[in-house]
Backbone bond lengths (Angstrom), bond angles and torsions (degrees), N, CA, C in turn:
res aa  C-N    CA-C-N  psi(-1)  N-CA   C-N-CA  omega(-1)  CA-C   N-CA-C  phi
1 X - - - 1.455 - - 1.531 111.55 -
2 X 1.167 112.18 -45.41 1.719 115.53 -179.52 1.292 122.93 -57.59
3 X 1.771 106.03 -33.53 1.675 107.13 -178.90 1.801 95.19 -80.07
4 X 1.195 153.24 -13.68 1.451 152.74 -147.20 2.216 85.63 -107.29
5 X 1.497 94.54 -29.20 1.853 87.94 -156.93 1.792 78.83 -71.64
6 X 1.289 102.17 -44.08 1.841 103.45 -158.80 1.237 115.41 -68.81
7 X 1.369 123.22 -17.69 1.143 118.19 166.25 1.729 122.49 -83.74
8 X 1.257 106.65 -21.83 1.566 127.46 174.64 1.805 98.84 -58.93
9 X 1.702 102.13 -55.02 0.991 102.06 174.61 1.147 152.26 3.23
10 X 1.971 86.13 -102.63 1.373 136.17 136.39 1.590 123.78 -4.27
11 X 1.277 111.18 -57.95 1.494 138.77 -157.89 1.692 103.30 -77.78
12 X 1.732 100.61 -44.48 1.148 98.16 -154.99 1.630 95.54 -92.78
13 X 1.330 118.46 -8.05 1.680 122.08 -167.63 2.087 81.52 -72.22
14 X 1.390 100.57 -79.94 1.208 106.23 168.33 1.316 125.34 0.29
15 X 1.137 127.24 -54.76 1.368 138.05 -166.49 1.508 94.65 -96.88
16 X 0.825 93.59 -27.45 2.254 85.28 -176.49 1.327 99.53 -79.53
17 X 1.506 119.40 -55.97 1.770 105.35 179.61 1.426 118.76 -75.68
18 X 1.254 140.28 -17.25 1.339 133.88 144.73 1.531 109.90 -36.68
19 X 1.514 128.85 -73.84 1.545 125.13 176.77 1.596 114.67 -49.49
20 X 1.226 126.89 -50.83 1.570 128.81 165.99 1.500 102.51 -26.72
21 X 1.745 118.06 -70.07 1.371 129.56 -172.78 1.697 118.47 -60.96
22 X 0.971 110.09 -22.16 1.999 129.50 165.10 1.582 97.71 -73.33
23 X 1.296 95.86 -66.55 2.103 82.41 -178.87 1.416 123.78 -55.32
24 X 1.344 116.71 -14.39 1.284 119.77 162.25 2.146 96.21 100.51
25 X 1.329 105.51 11.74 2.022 104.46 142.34 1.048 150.61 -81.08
26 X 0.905 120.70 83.55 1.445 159.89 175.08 1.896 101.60 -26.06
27 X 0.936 129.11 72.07 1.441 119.57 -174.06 1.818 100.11 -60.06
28 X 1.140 132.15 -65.48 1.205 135.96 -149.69 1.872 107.94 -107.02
29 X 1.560 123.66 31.64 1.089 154.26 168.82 1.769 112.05 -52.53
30 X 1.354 114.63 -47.53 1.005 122.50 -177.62 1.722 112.63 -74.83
31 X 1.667 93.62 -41.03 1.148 75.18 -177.37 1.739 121.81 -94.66
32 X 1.315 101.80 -3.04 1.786 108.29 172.77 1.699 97.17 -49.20
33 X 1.593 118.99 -54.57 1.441 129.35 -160.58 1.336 110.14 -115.42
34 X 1.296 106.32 94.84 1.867 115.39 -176.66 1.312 103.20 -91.46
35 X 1.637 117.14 -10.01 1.661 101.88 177.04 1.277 121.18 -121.82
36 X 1.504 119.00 35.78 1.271 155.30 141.53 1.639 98.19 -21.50
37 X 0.962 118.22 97.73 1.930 106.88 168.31 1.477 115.58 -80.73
38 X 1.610 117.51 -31.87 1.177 125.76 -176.89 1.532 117.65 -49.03
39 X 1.345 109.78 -54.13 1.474 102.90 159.43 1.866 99.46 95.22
40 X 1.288 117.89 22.27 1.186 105.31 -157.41 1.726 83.99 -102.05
41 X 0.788 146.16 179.03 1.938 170.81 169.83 1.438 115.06 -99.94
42 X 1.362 115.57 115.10 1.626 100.71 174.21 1.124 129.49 -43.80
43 X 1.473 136.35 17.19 1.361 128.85 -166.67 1.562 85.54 -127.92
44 X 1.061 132.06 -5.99 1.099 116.42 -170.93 2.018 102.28 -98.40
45 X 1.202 93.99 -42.96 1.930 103.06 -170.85 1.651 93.16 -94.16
46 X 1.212 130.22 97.81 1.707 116.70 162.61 1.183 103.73 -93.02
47 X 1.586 126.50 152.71 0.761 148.26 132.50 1.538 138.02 -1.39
């Protein structure tokens, strides 16, 4: 049962940060651009 939950898991994380990356959220934004002065958070400026 545990290897069926982890792959369910797996599957469904997958599919959530794929759609995050379609809406145009940037998980790792901040850190691509450390000399960003604006200072703003991807949740704040979308796309």
């Amino acid at each position: 049962m545990l290897p069926k939950f982890n792959l369910a898991a797996a599957v469904l994380a997958l599919a959530l940060f794929a759609t995050a990356q379609q809406q145009g959220w940037n998980v790792f934004d901040d850190v691509a651009k450390p000399g960003d002065a604006r200072g703003s958070s991807s949740r704040t400026s979308h796309k």
